[in-house]
C-alpha positions in Angstrom: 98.7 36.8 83.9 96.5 33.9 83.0 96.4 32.8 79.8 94.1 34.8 77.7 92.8 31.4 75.5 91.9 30.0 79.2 90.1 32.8 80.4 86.1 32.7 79.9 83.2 34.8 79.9 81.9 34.4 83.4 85.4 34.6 84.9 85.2 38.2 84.0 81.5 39.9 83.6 80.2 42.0 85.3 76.8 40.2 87.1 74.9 43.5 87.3 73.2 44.7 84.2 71.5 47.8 84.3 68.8 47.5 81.4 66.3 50.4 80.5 62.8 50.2 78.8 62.3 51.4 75.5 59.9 53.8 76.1 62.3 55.6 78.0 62.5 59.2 76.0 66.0 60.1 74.9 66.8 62.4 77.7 65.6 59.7 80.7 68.0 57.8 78.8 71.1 60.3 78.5 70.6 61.4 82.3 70.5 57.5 83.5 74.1 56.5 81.5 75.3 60.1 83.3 73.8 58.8 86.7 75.1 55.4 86.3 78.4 56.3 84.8 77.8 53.8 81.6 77.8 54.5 77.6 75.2 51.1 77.0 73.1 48.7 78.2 70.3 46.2 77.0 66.8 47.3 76.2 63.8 45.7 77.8 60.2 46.0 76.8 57.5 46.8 79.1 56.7 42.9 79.9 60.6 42.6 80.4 61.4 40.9 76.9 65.1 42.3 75.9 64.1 44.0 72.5 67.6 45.7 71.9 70.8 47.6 73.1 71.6 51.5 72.7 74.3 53.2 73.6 76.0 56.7 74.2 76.7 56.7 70.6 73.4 56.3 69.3 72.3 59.3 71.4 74.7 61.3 69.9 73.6 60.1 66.3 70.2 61.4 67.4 71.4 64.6 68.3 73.2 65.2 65.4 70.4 64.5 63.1 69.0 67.5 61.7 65.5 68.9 61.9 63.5 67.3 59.2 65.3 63.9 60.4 63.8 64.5 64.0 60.6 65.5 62.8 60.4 62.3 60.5 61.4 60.2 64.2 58.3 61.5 66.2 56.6 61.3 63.4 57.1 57.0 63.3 56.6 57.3 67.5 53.4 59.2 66.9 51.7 56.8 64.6 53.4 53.8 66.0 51.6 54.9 69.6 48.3 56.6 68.1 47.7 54.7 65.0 47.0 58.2 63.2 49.3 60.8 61.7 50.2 63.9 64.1 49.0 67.7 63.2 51.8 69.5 61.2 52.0 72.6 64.0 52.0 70.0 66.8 54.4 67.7 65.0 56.9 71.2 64.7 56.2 72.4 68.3 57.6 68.6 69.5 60.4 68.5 66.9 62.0 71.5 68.8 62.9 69.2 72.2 63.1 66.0 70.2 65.0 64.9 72.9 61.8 64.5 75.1 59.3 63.4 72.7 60.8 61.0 71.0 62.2 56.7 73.0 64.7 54.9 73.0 62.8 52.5 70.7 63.5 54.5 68.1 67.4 55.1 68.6 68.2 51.1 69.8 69.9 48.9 68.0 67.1 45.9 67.4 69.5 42.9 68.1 71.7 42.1 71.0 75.2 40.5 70.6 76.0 37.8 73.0 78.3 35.1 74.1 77.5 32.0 76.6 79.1 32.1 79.6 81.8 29.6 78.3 83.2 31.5 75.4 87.0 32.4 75.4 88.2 35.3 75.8 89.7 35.8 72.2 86.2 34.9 70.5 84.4 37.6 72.7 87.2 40.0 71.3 87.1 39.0 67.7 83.2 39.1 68.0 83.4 42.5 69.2 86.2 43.8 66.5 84.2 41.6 63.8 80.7 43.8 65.2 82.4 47.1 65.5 81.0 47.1 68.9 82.1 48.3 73.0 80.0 45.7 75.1 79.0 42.1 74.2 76.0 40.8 77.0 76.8 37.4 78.3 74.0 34.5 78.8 72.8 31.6 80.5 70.0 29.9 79.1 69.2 32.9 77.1 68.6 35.1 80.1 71.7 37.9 80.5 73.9 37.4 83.0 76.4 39.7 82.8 78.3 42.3 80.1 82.0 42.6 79.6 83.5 46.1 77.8 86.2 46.5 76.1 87.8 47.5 79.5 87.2 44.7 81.1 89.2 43.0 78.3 92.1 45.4 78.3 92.3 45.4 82.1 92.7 41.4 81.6 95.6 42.1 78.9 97.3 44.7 81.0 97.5 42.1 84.2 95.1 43.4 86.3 93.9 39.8 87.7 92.2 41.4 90.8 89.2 41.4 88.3 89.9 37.6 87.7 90.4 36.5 91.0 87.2 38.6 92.3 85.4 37.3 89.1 86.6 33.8 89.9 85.5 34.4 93.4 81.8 35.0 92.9 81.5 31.8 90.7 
């Protein structure tokens, strides 16, 4: 195995990010991380700015809020989009398939870690640790190019340099 203090960001990423937009609802959301077999990934705006991240966990957060909690989440989405405070028996009637009404703007995490394409592998670890966090998103002149999970970096650790050599491959 490589040295792990040798070992950068680029040299194992993963070049394809699959984003979503925040507008998504929650369950457009839940049923694209089942499709695509991921727990996270960056959140884009409608003119493409990245705007967050969200994750697997913060659906299940959602889901585990209770009903006054939901009701008090469309109720932000509702006067966020229409400027005006929603009905009380609408405001109910939504509240009873959250799920649907309410985006993923409202579950995101606002700020995206990240590491340049040059960081070591044991400052993309302690960031992470230090974060409490599953994926870091790595950049290039502040565009993402690529996202590295904690697999990624125990796959490295447990020897599996077909990732490195493919990784090294592409560059």
């Amino acid at each position: 195995m490589n040295n792990p203090s040798t070992i950068q960001a680029k040299d194992i990423m993963h070049a394809e990010v699959l984003s979503v937009y925040e507008g998504w609802s929650i369950q457009r959301l839940a049923d694209f991380f089942m499709k695509h077999k991921i727990s996270g990934a960056p959140v884009i705006a409608s003119d493409h700015e990245l705007v967050g991240v969200v994750s697997v966990s913060d659906i299940f957060h959602f889901e585990n809020m209770d009903d006054e909690q939901k009701k008090s989440a469309l109720q932000t989405c509702y006067r966020d989009v229409a400027n005006t405070e929603p009905n009380v028996v609408d405001l109910e009637s939504w509240s009873k398939n959250a799920q649907y009404h309410c985006t993923v703007h409202q579950i995101m995490a606002p700020h995206v870690i990240s590491v340049a394409e040059t960081a070591a592998l044991p400052e993309i670890a302690a960031l992470m640790l230090e974060h409490g966090i599953h994926r870091v998103f790595v950049t290039r002149d502040n565009c993402i190019s690529g996202v590295i999970s904690t697999t990624n970096i125990l796959q490295v650790l447990a020897g599996e340099e077909t990732i490195l050599t493919a990784a090294s491959s592409a560059s």
